[in-house]
C-alpha positions in Angstrom: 15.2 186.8 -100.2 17.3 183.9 -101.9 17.3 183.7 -105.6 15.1 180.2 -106.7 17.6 177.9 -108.3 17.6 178.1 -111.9 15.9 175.2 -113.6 14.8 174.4 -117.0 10.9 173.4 -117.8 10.4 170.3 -119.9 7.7 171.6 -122.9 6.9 168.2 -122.9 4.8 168.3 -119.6 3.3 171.6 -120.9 -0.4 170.7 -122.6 -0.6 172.0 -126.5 -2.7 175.4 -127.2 -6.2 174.4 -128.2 -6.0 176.7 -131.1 -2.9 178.6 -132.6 -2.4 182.1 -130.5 -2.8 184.3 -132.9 -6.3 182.9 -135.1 -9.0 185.1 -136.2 -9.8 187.9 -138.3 -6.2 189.5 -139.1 -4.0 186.6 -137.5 -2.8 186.2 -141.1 -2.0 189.6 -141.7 -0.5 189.9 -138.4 1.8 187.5 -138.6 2.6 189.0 -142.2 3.3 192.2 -140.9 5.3 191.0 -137.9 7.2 189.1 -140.3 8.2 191.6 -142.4 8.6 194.2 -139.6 11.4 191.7 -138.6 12.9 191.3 -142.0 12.7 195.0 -142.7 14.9 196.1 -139.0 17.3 193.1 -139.0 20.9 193.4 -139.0 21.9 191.6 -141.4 19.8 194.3 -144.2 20.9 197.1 -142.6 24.5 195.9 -142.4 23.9 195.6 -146.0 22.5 198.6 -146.7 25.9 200.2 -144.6 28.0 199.1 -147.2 26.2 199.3 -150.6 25.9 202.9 -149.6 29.3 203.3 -148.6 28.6 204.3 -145.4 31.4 206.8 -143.9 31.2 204.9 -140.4 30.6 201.6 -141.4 31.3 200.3 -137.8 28.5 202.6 -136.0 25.0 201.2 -136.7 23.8 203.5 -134.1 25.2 206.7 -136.0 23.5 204.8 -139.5 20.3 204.5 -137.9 20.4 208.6 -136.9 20.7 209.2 -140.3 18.2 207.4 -141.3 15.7 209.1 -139.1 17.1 212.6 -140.5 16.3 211.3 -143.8 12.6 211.0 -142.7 12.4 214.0 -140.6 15.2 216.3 -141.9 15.7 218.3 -138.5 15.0 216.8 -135.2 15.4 217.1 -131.4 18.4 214.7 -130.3 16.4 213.7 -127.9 13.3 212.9 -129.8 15.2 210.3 -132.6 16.5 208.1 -129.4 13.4 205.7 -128.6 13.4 205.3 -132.5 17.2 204.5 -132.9 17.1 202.3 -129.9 19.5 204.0 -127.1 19.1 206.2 -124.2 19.2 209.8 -124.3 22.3 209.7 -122.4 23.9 208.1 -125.7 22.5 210.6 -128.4 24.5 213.3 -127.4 27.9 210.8 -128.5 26.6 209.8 -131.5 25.4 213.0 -132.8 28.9 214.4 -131.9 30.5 211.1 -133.9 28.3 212.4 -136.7 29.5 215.9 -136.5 33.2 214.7 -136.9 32.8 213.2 -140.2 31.1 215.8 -141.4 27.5 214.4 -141.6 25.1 216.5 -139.3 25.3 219.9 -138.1 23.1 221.8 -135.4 21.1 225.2 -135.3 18.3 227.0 -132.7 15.4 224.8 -132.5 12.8 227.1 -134.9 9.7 226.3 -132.2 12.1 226.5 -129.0 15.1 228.7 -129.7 16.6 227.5 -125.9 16.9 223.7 -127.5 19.0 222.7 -131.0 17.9 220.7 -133.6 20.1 218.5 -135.9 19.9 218.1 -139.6 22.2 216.7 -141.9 24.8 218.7 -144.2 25.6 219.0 -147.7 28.3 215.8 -146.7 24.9 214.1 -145.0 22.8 214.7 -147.9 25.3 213.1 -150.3 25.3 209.6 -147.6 21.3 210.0 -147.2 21.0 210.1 -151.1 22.6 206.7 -151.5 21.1 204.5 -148.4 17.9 206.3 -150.1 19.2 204.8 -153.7 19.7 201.3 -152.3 16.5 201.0 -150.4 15.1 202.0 -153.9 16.5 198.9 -155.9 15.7 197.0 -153.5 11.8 198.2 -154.3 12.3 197.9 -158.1 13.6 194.5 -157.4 10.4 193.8 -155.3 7.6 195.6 -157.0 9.3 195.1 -160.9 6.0 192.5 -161.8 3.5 194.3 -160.0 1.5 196.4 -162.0 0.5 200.2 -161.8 -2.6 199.8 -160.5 -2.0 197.2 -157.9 0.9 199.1 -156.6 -1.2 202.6 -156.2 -3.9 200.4 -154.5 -1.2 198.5 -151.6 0.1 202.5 -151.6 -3.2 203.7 -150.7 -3.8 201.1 -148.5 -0.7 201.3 -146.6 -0.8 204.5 -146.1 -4.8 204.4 -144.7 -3.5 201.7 -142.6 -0.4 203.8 -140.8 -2.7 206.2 -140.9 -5.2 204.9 -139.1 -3.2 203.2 -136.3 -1.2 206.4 -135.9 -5.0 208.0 -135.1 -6.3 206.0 -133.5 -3.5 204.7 -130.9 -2.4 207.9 -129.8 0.1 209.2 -132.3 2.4 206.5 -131.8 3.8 206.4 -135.2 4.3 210.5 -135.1 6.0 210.3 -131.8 8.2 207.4 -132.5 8.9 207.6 -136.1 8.7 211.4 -136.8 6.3 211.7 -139.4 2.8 212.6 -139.5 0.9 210.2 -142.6 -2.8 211.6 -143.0 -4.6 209.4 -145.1 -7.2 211.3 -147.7 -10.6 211.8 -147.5 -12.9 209.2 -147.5 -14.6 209.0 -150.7 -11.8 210.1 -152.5 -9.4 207.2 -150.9 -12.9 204.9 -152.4 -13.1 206.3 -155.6 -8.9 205.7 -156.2 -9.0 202.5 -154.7 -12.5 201.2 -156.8 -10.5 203.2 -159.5 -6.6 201.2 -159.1 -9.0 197.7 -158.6 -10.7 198.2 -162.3 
């Protein structure tokens, strides 16, 4: 079957929404979060954060990204990090073996599956994971510099309900995507810190 011609649609022709798409309880914080998400995965920061951290390969975002999630997981599956890092499986095995050549990650028997390997970083991939670690952490003083105590342990405890909570209750997607498993605490505890970091 023929391809339809390509043709562009005029938006004038195309009647406005009768409300804004995303309205209603949470379209603000949506949109926050979406914004920030954004902000947060952009090239342009993490290009940034490549070379204030000296990055050994500061050409290979893919092998930066790796790290990163070794920094967060501190052994892993090659295979599990490469939804999270964006590439194929086919890919991993390259980029872990770029990583190997400078000297950043080694392997050893998978502890639960001693068939498979897992892949942590070295002594050479601590001293790297340290410093992408110490420039994310200005960047957090910078941020949170006015913000009191209290009203920092409150958005902590909130955030971390909030992962949390969409990591229970949509199937474990942050676990399986991100590596890491965030329980929130109990209930009237995570009340009595929060009524205690609002007084």
């Amino acid at each position: 079957m023929p391809r339809r011609p390509l043709s562009s649609v005029d938006l004038r022709a195309v009647p406005a929404p009768e409300a804004p798409l995303l309205h209603g309880r949470g379209a603000d914080f949506s949109i926050a979060l979406q914004a920030l998400i954004t902000a947060m995965n952009s090239t342009t920061l993490r290009e940034s954060v490549m070379k204030q951290s000296d990055f050994p390969l500061p050409d290979d975002m893919p092998a930066f990204l790796l790290v990163n999630q070794l920094i967060y997981r501190k052994t892993a599956r090659p295979t599990e990090v490469a939804d999270a890092i964006g590439t194929g499986r086919s890919n991993i095995s390259k980029i872990v073996r770029r990583l190997e050549a400078a000297g950043l990650v080694g392997r050893m028997p998978d502890p639960e599956d001693g068939r498979q390997s897992v892949i942590g970083l070295t002594e050479e991939g601590q001293e790297v994971a340290k410093r992408i670690v110490g420039v994310s952490s200005g960047g957090y003083e910078a941020i949170f510099y006015d913000w009191s105590d209290a009203e920092f342990d409150q958005l902590e405890q909130l955030v971390v309900r909030l992962v949390a909570d969409i990591d229970e209750r949509l199937d474990h997607v942050v676990e399986r995507s991100a590596g890491v498993r965030i329980r929130r605490a109990a209930g009237a505890e995570f009340a009595d810190s929060v009524e205690a970091a609002a007084g």
